[in-house]
N, C-alpha and C positions, 0 to 999 in steps of 0.2 A: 365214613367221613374222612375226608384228607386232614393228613396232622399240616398247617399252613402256618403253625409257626415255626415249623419245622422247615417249610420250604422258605417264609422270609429268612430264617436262621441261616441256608444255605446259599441266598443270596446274597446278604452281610456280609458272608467270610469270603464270597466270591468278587463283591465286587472291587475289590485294591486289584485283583488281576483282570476282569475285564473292563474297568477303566485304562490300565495298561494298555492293552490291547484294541480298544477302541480309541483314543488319546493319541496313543504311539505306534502305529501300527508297524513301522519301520525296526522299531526294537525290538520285535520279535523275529530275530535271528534263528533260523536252527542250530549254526554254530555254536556248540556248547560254549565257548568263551569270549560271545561276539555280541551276545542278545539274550532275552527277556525267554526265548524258542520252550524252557524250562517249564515258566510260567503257567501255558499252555496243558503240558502234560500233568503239571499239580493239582490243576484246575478239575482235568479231567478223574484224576485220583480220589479229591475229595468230594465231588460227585457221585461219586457211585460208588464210597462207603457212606454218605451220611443219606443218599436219595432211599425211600422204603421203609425208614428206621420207626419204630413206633416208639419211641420216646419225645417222649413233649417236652418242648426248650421254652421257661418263662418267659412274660413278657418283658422282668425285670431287667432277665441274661441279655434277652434281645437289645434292650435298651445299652446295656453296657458296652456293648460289643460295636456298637454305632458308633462312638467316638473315638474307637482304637482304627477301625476300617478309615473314618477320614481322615485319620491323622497319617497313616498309609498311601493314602492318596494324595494327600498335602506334599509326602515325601518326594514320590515321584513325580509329581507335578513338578516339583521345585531344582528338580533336577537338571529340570530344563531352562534353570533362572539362575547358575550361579551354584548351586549346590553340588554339583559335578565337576567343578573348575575346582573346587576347591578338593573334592577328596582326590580328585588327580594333583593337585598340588603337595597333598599330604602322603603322597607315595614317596617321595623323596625323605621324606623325613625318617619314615618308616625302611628305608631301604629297598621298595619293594622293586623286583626285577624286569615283571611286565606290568603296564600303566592298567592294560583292557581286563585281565583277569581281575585285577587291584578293584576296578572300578563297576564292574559286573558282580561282585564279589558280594558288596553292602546291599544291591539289590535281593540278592537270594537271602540275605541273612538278616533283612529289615523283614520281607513278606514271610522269612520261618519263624522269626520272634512273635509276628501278627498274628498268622493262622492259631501257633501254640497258643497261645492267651488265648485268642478268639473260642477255641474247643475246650480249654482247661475251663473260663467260664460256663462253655455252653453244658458240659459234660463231665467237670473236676478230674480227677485220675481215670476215668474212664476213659476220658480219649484215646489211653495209649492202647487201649483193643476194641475202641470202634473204630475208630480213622486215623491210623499210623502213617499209612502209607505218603499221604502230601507231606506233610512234614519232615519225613525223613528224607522224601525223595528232595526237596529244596535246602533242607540242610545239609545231607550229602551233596549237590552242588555246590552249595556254598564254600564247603569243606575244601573240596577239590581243586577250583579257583582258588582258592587260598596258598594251595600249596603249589599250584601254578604261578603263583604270582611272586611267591616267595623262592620257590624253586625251579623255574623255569628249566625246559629243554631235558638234560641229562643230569643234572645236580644232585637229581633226588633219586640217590643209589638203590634201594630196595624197591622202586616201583619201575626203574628204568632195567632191573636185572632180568625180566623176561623177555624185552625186546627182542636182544639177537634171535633167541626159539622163532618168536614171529617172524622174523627176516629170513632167516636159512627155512622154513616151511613155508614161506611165500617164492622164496627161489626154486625150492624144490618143484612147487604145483609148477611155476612158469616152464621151467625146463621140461617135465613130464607133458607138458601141454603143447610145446614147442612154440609158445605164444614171440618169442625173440628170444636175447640172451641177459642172461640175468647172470649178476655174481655179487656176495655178500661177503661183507665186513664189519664185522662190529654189528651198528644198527645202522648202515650206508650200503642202501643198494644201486649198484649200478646196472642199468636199465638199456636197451637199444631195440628197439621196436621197428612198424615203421615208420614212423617221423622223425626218427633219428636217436641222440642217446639225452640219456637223463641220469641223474642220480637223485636218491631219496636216503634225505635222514630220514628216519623214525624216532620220535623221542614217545614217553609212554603215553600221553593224552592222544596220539595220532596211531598208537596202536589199540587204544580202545582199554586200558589197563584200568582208566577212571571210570568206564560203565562197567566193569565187573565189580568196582568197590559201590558203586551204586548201586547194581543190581542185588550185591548181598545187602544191601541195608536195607532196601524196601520187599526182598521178600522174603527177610528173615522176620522185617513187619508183619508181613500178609502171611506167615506161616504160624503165627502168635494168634493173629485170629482163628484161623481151623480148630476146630475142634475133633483131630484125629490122632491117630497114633504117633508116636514122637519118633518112630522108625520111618514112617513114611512122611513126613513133614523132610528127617534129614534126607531121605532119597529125592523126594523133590527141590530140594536144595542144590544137593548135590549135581542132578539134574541139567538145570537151572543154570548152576554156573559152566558146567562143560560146553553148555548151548552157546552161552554168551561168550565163551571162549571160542566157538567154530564161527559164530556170528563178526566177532573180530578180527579172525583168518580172514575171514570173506571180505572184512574192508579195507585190511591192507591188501590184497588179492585185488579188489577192484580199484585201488588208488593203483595199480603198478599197470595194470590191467589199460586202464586209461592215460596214460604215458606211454606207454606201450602200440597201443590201437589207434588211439583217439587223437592226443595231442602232445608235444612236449614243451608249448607254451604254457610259461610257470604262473602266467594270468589266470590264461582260463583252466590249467588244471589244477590252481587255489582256488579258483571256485568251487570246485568240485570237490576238493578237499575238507572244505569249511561245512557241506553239509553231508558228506558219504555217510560220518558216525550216526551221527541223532537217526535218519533216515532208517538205517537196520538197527538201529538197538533199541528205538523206544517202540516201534513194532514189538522187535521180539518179545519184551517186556510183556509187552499188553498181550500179545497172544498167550504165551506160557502161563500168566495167571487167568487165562481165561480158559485154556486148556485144563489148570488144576479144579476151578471152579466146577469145568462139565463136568470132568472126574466124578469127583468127592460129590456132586450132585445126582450121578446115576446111583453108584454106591449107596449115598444115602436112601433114596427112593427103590433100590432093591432092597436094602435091610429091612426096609419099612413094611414094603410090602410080604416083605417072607415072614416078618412076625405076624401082620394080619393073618395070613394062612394059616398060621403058627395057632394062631388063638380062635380060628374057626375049625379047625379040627378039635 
């Protein structure tokens, strides 16, 4: 018998993001600090830690959690009447530096206040190791616009300190590649392809330095569920973030790559700018825990079966 309050339960928490997404479809940007694109992959996270779960959610919980979802919805809705003018108005007040991070910012930080309640009722401190992952992964956005917002560009000295590494090892590949000529400074590459020349600041959101702090918080979530050894949890860590570090070579590599080849019109190669990251890193994301999942799932099913052998001999 299917648990169905289980799945009205996963509907509830789901729907403030797909009214989003069917409402606005326009908001959902993949540009980490353009759009809703976020929403999307939360959606997909808390899906598939609460989808199989054989625990049963009251009718009570369910009821409770109904009028936190509309009020979510009322949010966003209203965003579109006036309640966006105004927190863009309140960025001045507040100092903040970029309007769009400022204002993308309340979104991820309204639907991670919602989810958390939403699971704290449905599951009380359980939550934090049956379904970590959406929450952490939307409040780490939010986190991040935040300090985008407040610290735009190069401001924010300790996340902008590994850039040049990224620029002198993205000059390197070009020159080894003979793709045109590349020469670095600082975080300013200059570029000449053939369509002509270009230069590229790099400041750290466009080197990818905010999905490695996101990739640590959601799967140092997802490594809290395992139930394996604490040696191989950190090697999968460890793992984890070297990938998402080669995976971000790759997109400053393919932003140079396409000024380079493609074009050096600063129109269309911000388009291409705005969606390169999300594109290779929330793949990566999702493969890597799925990859850990096959894993730890053969492992298990061979332990298992060698104890049966184990106990028929």
């Amino acid at each position: 018998m299917q648990n169905w309050n289980l799945i009205f339960g996963i509907f509830i928490i789901s729907s403030p993001i797909l009214f989003a997404m069917i409402a606005f479809p326009d908001s959902i940007a993949w540009s980490w600090n353009e759009g809703r694109g976020g929403y999307f992959f939360a959606l997909i996270f808390i899906v598939a830690e609460l989808i199989g779960l054989k625990i049963v959610i009251s009718k009570k919980k369910l009821l409770a959690v109904i009028p936190l979802a509309l009020a979510t919805i009322v949010y966003l809705a209203s965003l579109e009447y006036g309640l966006r003018d105004y927190i863009i108005e309140s960025a001045e007040y507040f100092d903040v530096q970029l309007i769009y991070s400022w204002t993308w910012m309340w979104d991820f930080v309204v639907m991670a206040i919602f989810i958390v309640v939403a699971l704290s009722i449905f599951f009380e401190k359980r939550w934090i190791r049956i379904a970590p992952a959406g929450p952490i992964f939307l409040t780490g956005t939010a986190i991040i616009l935040s300090l985008d917002a407040f610290f735009p560009y190069d401001t924010l000295g300790p996340l902008q300190y590994v850039v040049p590494y990224f620029v002198q090892a993205n000059v390197w590949i070009i020159t080894v590649l003979d793709l045109g000529t590349a020469v670095a400074r600082d975080n300013v590459m200059f570029l000449r392809g053939d369509h002509g020349s270009m230069a590229l600041q790099v400041f750290w959101p466009s080197a990818g330095v905010h999905s490695i702090i996101i990739f640590s918080l959601v799967i140092g979530a997802f490594m809290l569920k395992l139930n394996i050894l604490r040696t191989r949890k950190v090697i999968y860590f460890v793992l984890g973030i070297i990938g998402t570090v080669i995976v971000n070579l790759i997109r400053v590599f393919s932003l140079s790559w396409y000024a380079l080849k493609v074009t050096t019109d600063p129109v269309a190669w911000e388009e291409y700018h705005k969606i390169a990251g999300e594109i290779m890193f929330l793949p990566w994301l999702f493969a890597f825990v799925l990859v850990v999942i096959l894993i730890e799932s053969r492992r298990l099913k061979k332990s298992e079966n060698n104890d049966i052998s184990k106990n028929k001999k």
